[in-house]
N, C-alpha and C positions, 0 to 999 in steps of 0.2 A: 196507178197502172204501171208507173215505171219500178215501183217496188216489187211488185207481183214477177212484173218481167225478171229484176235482177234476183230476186228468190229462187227461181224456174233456172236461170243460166248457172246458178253457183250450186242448185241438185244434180243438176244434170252434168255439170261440169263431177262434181265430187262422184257421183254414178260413174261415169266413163272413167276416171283414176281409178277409182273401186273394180272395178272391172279388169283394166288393163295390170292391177298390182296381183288379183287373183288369178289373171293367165300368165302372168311373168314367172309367178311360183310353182306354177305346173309345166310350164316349159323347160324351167329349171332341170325340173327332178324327174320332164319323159322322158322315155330312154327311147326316142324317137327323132335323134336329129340327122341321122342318115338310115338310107335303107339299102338295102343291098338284096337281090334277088338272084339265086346262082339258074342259070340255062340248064344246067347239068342235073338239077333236082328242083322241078320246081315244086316243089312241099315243101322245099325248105326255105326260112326267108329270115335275114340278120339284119338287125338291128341295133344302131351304137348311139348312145348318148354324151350325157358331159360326168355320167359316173359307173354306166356297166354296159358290156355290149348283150346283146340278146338274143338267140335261136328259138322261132318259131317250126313247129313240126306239124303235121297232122296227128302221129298218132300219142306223139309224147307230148303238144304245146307249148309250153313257154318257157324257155329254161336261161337266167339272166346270171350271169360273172361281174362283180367289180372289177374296177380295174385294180391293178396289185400296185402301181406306183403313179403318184402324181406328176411328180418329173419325167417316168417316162412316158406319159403324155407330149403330144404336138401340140406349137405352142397356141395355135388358135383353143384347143380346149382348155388349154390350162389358165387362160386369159379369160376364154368364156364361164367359166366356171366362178372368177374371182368377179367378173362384172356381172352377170347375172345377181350374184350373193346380195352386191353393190343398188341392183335395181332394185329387190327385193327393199332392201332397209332403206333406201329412197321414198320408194313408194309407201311403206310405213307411216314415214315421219311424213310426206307432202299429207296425208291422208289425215292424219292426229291434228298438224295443224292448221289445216284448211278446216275443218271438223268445228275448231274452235270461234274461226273466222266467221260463218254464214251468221246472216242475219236473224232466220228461224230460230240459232239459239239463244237463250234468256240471259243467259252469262256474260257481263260486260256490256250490258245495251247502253249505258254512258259513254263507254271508249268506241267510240265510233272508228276514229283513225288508226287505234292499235287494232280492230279487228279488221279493219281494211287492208291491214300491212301483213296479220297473218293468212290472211288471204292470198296478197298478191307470193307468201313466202311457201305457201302451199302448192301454188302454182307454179311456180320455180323448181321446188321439188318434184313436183309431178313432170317436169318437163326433163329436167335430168333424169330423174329414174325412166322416162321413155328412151331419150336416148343411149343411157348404158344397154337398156334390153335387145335396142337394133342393130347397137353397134356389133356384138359377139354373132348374134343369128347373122346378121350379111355375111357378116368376116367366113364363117363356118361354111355359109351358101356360096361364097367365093369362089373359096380354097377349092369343096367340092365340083363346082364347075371347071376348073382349071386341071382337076387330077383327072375329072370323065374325056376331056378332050387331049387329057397329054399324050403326044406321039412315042412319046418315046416306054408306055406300055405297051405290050403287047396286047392285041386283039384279044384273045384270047381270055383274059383276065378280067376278071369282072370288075362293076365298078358301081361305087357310092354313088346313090342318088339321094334328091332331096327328102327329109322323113315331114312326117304332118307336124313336129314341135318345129320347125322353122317357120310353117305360115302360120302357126299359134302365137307364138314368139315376134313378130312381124304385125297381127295384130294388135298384141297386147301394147307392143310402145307406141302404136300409134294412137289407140284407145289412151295413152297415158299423155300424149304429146297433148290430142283435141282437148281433152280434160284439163289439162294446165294453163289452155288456150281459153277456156269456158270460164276460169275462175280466176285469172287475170285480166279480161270484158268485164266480170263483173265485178272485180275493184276495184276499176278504173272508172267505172258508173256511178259507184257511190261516190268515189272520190268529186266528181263532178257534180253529183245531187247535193253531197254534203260542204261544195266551194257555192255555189248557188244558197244555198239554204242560207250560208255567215253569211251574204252581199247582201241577200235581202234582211237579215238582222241588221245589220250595219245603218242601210238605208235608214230604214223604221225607226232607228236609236239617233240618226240627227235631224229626220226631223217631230223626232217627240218633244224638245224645246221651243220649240216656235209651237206646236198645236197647245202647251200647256202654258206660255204667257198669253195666247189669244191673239198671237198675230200670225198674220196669214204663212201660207206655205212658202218659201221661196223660188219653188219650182214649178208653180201653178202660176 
């Protein structure tokens, strides 16, 4: 039963990194981290990422610009840009070497302690690549809170709001955080099955001396 259990926490765990590494890469690269909505035209609606901003129209659609320089970038994108990148190949390698770790695979079923250790090393990865994912989306949902409230714009002026890739982004690290959380429980179960298992070898191994000259137990 307790094997069944930590098989179920180290899927599910490796599901939810799987999960959170594949919304981290589409967050990445929406071009949906603020939105902007002008009073003046509402048909028209902008949109800026971490690599091109975007004009939506009614009758023309979607029409997206790179940006032309990365320096001259603000420095929260130009940091989110490089942590994101950072989440991304995080989440990769937590993913490869948790992969190797589970019990379900055939590979290594002797080293019981090296797969428990890429286990618990997948989980670690998994946990950093969540937090580089959260740390740029806050930073970014910040900034944007600070510039809609700054006074010293005029009314007049429109203003950044938040886009759908920060509450994507938001939950991709946390789906990445649970996941590392899931797969670090269940190393730390074998580890505990597999210190139980040596005690009771041990046990069994002093007293197979005394059952094989035919004298009594000395625990009995």
């Amino acid at each position: 039963m307790a094997l069944i259990f930590r098989i179920v926490m180290q899927s599910v765990g490796l599901l939810l990194s799987f999960l959170g590494w594949i919304l981290s890469i589409i967050t990445t690269y929406l071009p949906h981290w603020k939105n902007l909505n002008l009073d003046l035209n509402e048909m028209e609606n902008w949109t800026m990422g971490l690599w091109q901003t975007c004009v939506t129209q009614e009758e023309v659609g979607m029409q997206c610009k790179d940006f032309d320089s990365f320096l001259a970038l603000p420095a929260e994108l130009r940091v989110s840009r490089i942590l994101m990148f950072l989440s991304n190949g995080l989440g990769f390698l937590g993913l490869l070497v948790s992969g190797f770790g589970l019990d379900c695979l055939r590979i290594g079923e002797g080293q019981r302690d090296l797969k428990r250790r890429l286990l618990i090393l997948g989980g670690v990865l998994s946990w950093a690549s969540g937090i580089t994912a959260l740390v740029p989306v806050s930073w970014v949902a910040h900034k944007t809170v600070q510039e809609f409230w700054d006074e010293n714009i005029p009314d007049f002026v429109p203003r950044w709001e938040f886009g759908e890739a920060l509450f994507l982004g938001w939950f991709a690290g946390l789906s990445l955080l649970l996941g590392g959380c899931l797969l670090n429980c269940a190393a730390c179960s074998s580890h505990a099955l597999l210190a139980s298992g040596h005690y009771a070898v041990a046990q069994i191994q002093t007293q197979c001396p005394y059952l094989e000259d035919g004298t009594a137990d000395p625990q009995v």
